[in-house]
DOMI-375694 format. One record per atom (N, C-alpha, C, CB): x, y, z. Coordinates in pm, whole numbers, plus 32768, in hexadecimal, padded with zeros to 4 digits. Each point is the difference from the previous one (the first is absolute). Glycine has a CB too. Layout:
% DOMI-375694
XYZ ...
END
This chain:
% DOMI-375694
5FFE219AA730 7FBF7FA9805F 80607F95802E 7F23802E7F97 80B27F4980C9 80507FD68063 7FC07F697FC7 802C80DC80E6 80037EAA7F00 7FCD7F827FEC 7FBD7FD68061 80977FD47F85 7F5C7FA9808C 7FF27FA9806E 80857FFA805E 7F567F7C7F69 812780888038 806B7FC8807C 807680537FED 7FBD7EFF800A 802981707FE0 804F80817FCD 804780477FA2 7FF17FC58088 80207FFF7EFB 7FFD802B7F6B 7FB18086800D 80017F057F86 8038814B803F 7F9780677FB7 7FDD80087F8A 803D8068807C 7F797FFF7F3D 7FA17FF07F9C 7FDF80AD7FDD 7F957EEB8060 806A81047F03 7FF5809D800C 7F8C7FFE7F60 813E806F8093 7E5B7F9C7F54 7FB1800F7FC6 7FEB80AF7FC0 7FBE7F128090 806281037ECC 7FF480797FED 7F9B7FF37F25 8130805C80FE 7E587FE47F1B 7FE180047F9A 7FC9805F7FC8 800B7F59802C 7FEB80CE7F41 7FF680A37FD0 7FAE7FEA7F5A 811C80728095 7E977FC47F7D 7FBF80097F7D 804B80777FC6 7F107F9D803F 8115803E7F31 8042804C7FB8 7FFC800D7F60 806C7FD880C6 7F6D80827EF6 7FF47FF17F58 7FA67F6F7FE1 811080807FCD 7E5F7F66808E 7FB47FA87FCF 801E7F75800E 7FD580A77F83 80A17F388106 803F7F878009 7FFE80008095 80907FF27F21 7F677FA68133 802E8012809A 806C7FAF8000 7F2B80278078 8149801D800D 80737FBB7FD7 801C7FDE80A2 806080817EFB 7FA77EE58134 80277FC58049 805A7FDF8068 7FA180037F72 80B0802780D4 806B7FBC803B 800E7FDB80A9 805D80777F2E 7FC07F2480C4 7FF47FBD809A 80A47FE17FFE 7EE07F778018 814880A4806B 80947FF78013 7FE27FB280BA 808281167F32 7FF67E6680B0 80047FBF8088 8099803A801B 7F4E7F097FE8 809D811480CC 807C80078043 80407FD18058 7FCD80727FC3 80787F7B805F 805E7FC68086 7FE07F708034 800780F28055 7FDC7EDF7F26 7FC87F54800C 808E7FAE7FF7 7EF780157F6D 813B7FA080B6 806A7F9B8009 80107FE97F60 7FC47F858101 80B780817EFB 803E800D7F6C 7FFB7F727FAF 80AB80C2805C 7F597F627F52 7FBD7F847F82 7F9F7FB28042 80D77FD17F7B 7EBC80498081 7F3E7FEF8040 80027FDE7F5A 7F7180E780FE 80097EB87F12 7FB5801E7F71 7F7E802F806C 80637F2D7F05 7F4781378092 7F8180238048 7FC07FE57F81 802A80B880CC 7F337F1D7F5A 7F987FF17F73 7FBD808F800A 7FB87EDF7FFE 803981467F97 7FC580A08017 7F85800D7FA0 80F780778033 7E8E7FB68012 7F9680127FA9 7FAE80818010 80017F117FFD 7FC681397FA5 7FDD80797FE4 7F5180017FC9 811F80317FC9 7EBB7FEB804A 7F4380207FF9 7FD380647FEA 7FDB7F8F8085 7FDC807C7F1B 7F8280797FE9 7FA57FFC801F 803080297F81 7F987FFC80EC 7F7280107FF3 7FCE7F498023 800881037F27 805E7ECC812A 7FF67F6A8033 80477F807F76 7EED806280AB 80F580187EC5 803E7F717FA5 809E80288003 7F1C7FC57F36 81177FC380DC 80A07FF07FEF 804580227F47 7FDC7F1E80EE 804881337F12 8075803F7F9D 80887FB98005 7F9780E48023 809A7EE28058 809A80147FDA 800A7F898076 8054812E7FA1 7FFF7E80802A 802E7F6A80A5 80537FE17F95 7F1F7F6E80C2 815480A37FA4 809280207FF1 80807FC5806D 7F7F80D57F98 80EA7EF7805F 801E7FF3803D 80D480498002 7EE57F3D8002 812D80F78064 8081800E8023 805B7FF18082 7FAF806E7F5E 80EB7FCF8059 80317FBF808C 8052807F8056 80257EED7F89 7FE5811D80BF 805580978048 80677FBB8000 7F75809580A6 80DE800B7F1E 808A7FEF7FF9 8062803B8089 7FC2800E7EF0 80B67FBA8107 805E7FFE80A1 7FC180698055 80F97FC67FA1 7EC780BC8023 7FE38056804A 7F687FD68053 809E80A57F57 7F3D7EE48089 7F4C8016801F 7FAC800D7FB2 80288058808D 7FDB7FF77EFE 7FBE806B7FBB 7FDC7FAD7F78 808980E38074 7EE67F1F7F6B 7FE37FE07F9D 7F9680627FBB 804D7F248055 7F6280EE7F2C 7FE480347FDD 7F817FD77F76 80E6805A8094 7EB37FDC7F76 7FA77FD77FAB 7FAB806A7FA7 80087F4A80A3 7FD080D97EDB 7FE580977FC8 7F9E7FB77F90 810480B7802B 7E957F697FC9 7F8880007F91 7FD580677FEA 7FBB7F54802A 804180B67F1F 7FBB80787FD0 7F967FAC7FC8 80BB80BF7FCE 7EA67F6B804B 7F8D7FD87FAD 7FCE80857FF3 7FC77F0C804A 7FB380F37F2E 7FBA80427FCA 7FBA8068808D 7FED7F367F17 7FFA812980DF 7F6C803A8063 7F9F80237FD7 806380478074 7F337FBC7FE5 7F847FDA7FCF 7FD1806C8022 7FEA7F1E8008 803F813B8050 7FF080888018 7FAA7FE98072 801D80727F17 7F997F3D8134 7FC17FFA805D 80427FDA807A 7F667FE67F67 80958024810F 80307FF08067 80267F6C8035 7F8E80D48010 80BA7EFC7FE4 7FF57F5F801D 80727FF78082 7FC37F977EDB 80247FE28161 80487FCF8045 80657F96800E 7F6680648022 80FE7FAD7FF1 80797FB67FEE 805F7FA3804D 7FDD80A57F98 80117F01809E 80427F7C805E 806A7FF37FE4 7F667F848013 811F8059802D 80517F7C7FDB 80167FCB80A4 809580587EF7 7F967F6080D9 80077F668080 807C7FBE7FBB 7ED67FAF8045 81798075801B 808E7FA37FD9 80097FBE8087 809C80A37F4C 7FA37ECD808D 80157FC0809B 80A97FBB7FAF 7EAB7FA3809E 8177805F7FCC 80B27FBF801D 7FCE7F767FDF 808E809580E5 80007F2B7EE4 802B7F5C7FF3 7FD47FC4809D 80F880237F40 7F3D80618125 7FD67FA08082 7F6580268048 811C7FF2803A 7E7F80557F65 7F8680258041 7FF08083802A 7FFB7F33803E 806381227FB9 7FD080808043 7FC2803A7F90 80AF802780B3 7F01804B7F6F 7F99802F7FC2 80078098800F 7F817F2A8023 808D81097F24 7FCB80B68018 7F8C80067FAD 80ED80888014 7EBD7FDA802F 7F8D800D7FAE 7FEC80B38011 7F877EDE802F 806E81517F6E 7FD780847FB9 7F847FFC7FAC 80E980337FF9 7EC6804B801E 7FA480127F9F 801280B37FFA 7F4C7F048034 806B81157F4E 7FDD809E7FEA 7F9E80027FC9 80B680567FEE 7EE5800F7FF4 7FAA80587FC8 804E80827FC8 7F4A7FA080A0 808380317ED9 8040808E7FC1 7FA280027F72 812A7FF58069 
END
């Protein structure tokens, strides 16, 4: 996906051996950004986090929690030091 001000954003998650495993990757954001990054189940927050992209843009964020085996839904909302904004969700 595409931010507010053109960063991308790549949201990928997989239930696996009774665990779902997380990863949100930022791209082509202006090098050394801090972004605040937060992650949701089912609306409750799991994970607020913060990092910074390195010379390339590229930063990177990965949570493994328990599964519950039921279908839930999954947010994060990262916004830039200067306000831009990615937002992802899934059902899985």
């Amino acid at each position: 996906g595409v931010s507010s001000a053109g960063p991308r954003w790549e949201l990928d998650i997989e239930r696996e051996r009774q665990a779902v495993y997380i990863d949100f990757s930022i791209e082509r954001a202006p090098a050394r950004e801090r972004w605040t990054v937060r992650i949701a189940k089912n609306g409750s927050s799991i994970l607020t986090t913060s990092v910074v992209t390195d010379r390339d843009g590229e930063a990177d964020v990965s949570r493994r929690i328990g599964d519950t085996s039921a279908p839930d839904t999954f947010s994060v909302r990262a916004t830039s030091e200067l306000g831009e904004v990615c937002r992802a969700s899934m059902r899985i």
